[in-house]
Each structure stands twice: as structure tokens, then as C-alpha cells.
N, C-alpha and C positions, 0 to 999 in steps of 0.2 A: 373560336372562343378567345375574349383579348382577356389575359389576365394583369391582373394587377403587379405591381411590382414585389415579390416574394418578401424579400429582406424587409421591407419596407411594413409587410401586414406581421412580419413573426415580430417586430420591434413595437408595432403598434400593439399583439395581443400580449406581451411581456406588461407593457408600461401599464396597461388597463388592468391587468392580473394587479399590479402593484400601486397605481395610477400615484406612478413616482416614477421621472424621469433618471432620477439618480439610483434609485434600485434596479429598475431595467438596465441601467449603464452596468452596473454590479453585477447583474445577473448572467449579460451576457459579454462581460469583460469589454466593452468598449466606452468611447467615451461621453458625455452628457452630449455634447453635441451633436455627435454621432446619432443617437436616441431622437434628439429633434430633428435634424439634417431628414433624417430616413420619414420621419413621421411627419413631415409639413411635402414631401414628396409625395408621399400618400394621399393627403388632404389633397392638394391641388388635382390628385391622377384621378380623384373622387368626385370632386371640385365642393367638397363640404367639409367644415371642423368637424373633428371628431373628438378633440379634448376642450375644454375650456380653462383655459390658464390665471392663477390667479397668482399673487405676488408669492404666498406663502401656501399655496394650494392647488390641486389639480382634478379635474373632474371630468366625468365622460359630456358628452352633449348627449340629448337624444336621438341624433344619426351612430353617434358612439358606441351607444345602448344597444340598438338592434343591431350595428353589424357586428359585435361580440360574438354572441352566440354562434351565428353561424362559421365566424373564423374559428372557434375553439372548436366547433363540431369538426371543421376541415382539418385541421392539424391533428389532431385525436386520429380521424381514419386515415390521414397519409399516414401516421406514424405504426396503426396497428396494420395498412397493410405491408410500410418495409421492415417491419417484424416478421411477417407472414414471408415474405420472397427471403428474408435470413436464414429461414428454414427449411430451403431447396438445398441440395447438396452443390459441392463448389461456388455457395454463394457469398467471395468474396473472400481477403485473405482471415486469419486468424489472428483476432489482437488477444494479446496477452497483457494483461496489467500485473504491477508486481512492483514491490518496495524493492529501490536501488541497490541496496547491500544484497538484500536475496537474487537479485537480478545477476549482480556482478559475482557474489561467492557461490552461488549453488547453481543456479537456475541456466545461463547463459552458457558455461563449462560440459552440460550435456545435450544442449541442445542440437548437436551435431548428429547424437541417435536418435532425435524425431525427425530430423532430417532426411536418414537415412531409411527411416520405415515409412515414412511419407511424405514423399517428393513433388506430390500434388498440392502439398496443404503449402501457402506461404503465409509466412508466422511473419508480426510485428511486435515487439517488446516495446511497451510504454512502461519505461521506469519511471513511480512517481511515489509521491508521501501522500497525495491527495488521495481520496475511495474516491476513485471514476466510478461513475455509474455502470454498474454490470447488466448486460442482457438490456440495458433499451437503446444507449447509444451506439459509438463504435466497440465498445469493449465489449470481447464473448467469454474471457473469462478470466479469474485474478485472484491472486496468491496474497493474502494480506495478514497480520497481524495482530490479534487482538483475545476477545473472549468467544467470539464466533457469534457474535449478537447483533448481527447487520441487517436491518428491516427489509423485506423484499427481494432477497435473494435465498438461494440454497446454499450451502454451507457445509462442506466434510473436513473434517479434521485430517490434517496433513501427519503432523505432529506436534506435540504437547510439547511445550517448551519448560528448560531445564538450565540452569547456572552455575557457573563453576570458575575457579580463576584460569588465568591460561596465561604461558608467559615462553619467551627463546628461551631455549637449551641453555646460550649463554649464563644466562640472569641464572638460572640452577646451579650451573658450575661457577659461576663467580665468587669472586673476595668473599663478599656476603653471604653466608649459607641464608637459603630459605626453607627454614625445616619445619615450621609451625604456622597456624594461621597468623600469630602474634609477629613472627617477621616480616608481615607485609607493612609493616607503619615504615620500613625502612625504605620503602622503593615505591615510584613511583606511580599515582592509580592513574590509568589511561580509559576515560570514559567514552561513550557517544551520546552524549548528553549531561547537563548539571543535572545527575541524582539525586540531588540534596533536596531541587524543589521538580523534579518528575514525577507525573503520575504513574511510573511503574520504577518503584526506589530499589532495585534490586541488589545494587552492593549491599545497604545494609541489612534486608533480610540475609543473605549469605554471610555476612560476619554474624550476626545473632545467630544460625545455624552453627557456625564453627565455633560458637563460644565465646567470641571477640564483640559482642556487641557495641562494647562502648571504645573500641580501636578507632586513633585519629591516624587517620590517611591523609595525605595533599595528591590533592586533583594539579597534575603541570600541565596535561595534554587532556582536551574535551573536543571532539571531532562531532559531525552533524549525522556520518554516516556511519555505521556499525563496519562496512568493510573496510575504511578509513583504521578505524581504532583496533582492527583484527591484524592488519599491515603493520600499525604501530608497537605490536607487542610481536609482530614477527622477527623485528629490527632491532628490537629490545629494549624500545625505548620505555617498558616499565612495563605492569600486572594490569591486565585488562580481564573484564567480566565475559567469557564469552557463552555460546552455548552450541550446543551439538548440528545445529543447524547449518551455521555460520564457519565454525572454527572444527568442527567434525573430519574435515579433509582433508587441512592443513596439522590437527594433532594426528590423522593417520601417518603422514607422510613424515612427521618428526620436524617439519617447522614449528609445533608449538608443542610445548608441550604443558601437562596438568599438575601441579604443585601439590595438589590437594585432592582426596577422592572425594570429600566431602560436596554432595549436587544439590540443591535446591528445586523439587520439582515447583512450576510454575501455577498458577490457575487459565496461563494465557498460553496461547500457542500459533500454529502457521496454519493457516487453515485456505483450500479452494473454493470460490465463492462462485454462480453463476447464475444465471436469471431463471427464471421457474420454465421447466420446458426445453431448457437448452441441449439437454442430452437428444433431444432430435434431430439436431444439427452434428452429422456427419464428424464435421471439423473438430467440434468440440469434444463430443465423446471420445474421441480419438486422443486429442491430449490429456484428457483428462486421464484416461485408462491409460498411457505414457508415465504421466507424472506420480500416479500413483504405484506405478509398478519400481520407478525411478528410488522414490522415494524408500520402498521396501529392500529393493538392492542397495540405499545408502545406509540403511539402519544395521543391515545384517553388515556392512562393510566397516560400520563403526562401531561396532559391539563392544563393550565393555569401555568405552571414552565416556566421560563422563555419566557414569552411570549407577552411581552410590548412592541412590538418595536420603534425606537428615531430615529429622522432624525441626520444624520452624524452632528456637531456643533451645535444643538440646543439643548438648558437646556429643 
């Protein structure tokens, strides 16, 4: 059987899905050229157009038309049956998806006891900001952030996420007392991100919980990653917003500590995400029943840190 050139038909069924050579370049992160390159290679291995190009326009031909369908029908069943060989045990290692901060402060730091209860499974960490597709691509399963409202996957609550200030020993014992929510306009706010225009503004629900609603703060330090800005309040370089997740290990241990008992429970939290069906995979359930068990040994281990919760505007 001589087949065609692979690359060559999944670049041609992309451009036709779109019949836009610069969306297929988009789609599949390469470049416009690349999109033609691979698609006039095709034509020729064909020896017929299959698009017709116009200055500001792009169209299938009628040879285009009909070999559509049957390429869409063929990628459809390669893909449903290497979902089917995903679901034999030992097949293949274990990716894990996971936002960088959770990856670097919680997540990586134990994973030397999944190691040790399963020697068999090898694990890959994809730390990304991106939602990788869970359960169709490489990813079997992923630790992500949000309201838990991600279409197409399954979804358990890790834990409910909670706010609260966090700052060095130092910064307590200094010159400066900080005995009130109101002495934080003194020192400086260390964010992971400009709150001011984020869609999840959480300094200033927590000052309108402490009372301080209308307290002016200056942002000096604004980091991209949350472990970034949990380091920066290690070193004292000012009052950062953390939460139990993130800063939970480091206030156990007395690198940070909580100025204030006052917690803001969130509506968002950390939540396991994984493809419908995934717990039949060996691998998967396997970490899954890990992380959830991980997770209950960190909460009982962090009891009472941050754990005062305030109704939204009341002192």
C-alpha cells in the first residue's frame, strides 16, 4: 500500500477545515509557508489541485471536495483507535500538565513518593499557563486553576482556594510594626500579576474583607509567576497575597509567616482535570489516588494557616 505523505494530508485537512492558509499556519504553529510547502507536495504526490487560490481567497477544487471526507474519516479513526491502545496498561509514560508555580511549590517537591510507590509509571511534567488538551492528546492528566468549568473533561476539586497576606519574619519584627490591615500602605505590595486590571482582582477583595477597602498600596515588584512573588516575600522584599496552596509549606516551616488571620474564601480553586474514561488507565488512577491522598496529608499538615475565613466587606 503506497501512502501519501502523512504531514503533507494532516496540513492539507487543517487548511480545508479553515481554507485559510494562515489559520492552518496558526493552528498548527508553523509557518505560512510551511502550510504551502507541505500542501503543493501533496498536489504533485496526487498529481491534482486540491485548493484553488485566489488573490484574497481560498477554495477547495472538486478533487478537494471529495478527498475531504475520507481524510477526516481517517484521522478521526487513527485517533479513536490511539485512544483505545492509551487504555492498555503500561501504555506509555504519564504526562502530567500543571501551572508552573504549582509545579515548582507543591507539586514537584513530592513527587519522589510516587516515585517510590510506582517505579513502573514514568512521569513527565509539562509546566505550562496554556489548558493542553486533556485525554485526546499527550496529556493524561492536569492540575489547573480556575472555576472547574472546562468543557469536555472530568473535573474534582483538589482544593478551594483562600487569600490571605504573607510576609518574612523579618518584615514583622522590623522598624515598622505591622499590627493592622491599615499598616500595609507602608510596605511594599509584591503581586503576580497587575490586579488592578486582572480578572481575578484579589488584593482588593481582601482589603474590603479587612476593612481597608479604600487603602492605597504601591505595587514595586509584579512577577508573571506566583512562585516567583511567594520567593519575593521570602526575602522580604514586601507583603504578598498568598494562599494555602502555594505558601502553606513555606508558613509551616516559618519562612513566611501570616500578619493577619483574616482569609478570604475564593469561588475559584485547584482542581484535577482528565479525559472521560481516564480512570481506566492504570497510570492514571494511580496518580490520581496519589495526589488526592497527597493533598489530604497537606491540609491535615497545614491546619489552622490561613484558615479564618471573613465575609466579603465586613471588618
Amino acid at each position: 500500500m503506497r501512502l501519501p505523505p502523512l504531514k503533507a494530508v494532516r496540513y492539507f485537512e487543517c487548511a480545508a477545515r479553515h481554507l485559510s492558509f494562515t489559520k492552518a499556519a496558526d493552528e498548527l504553529n508553523v509557518t505560512h509557508s510551511a502550510i504551502s510547502h507541505q500542501i503543493k507536495a501533496l498536489e504533485e504526490w496526487l498529481g491534482i489541485s486540491l485548493f484553488e487560490r485566489g488573490a484574497r481567497s481560498l477554495s477547495l477544487t472538486e478533487a478537494g471536495r471529495r478527498y475531504l471526507p475520507p481524510v477526516r474519516a481517517a484521522f478521526h479513526q487513527l485517533a479513536e483507535a490511539s485512544a483505545e491502545m492509551r487504555l492498555f496498561p503500561g501504555g506509555g509514560p504519564l504526562t502530567v500538565s500543571a501551572l508552573p508555580s504549582l509545579a515548582s511549590k507543591w507539586l514537584v517537591p513530592r513527587l519522589y513518593d510516587f516515585q517510590a510507590r510506582h517505579p513502573e509509571i514514568e512521569v513527565r511534567i509539562s509546566a505550562t499557563d496554556r489548558l493542553d488538551p486533556v485525554g485526546e492528546g499527550d496529556v493524561d492528566i492536569g492540575i489547573r486553576y480556575g472555576r472547574g468549568t472546562w468543557p469536555g473533561v472530568e473535573t474534582e476539586l483538589l482544593l478551594q482556594d483562600e487569600v490571605f497576606p504573607v510576609c518574612s519574619p523579618s518584615i514583622i519584627n522590623g522598624d515598622q510594626p505591622l499590627r493592622e490591615p491599615r499598616d500595609l500602605a507602608r510596605f511594599s505590595l509584591i503581586s503576580d500579576m497587575d490586579w488592578r486590571r486582572a480578572q481575578f482582582d484579589f488584593w482588593p477583595r481582601w482589603l474590603a474583607a479587612a476593612g481597608v477597602p479604600d487603602l492605597e498600596m504601591k505595587t514595586n515588584l509584579t512577577f508573571n509567576y506566583s512562585n516567583l512573588m511567594i520567593q519575593a516575600a521570602i526575602d522580604g522584599l514586601g507583603i504578598a497575597l498568598g494562599n494555602t496552596m502555594l505558601a502553606g509549606d513555606d508558613l509551616k516551616t516559618g519562612r513566611l509567616v501570616q500578619p493577619f488571620p483574616q482569609t478570604v474564601v475564593l469561588e475559584t480553586g485547584y482542581y484535577l482535570i482528565y479525559g472521560k474514561g481516564a480512570m481506566r488507565q492504570a497510570k492514571v488512577k494511580a496518580f490520581r489516588d496519589w495526589i488526592v491522598a497527597q493533598m489530604a496529608a497537606f491540609l491535615e499538615k497545614v491546619d489552622g494557616v490561613g484558615t479564618t475565613p471573613v465575609k466579603e466587606g465586613v471588618q
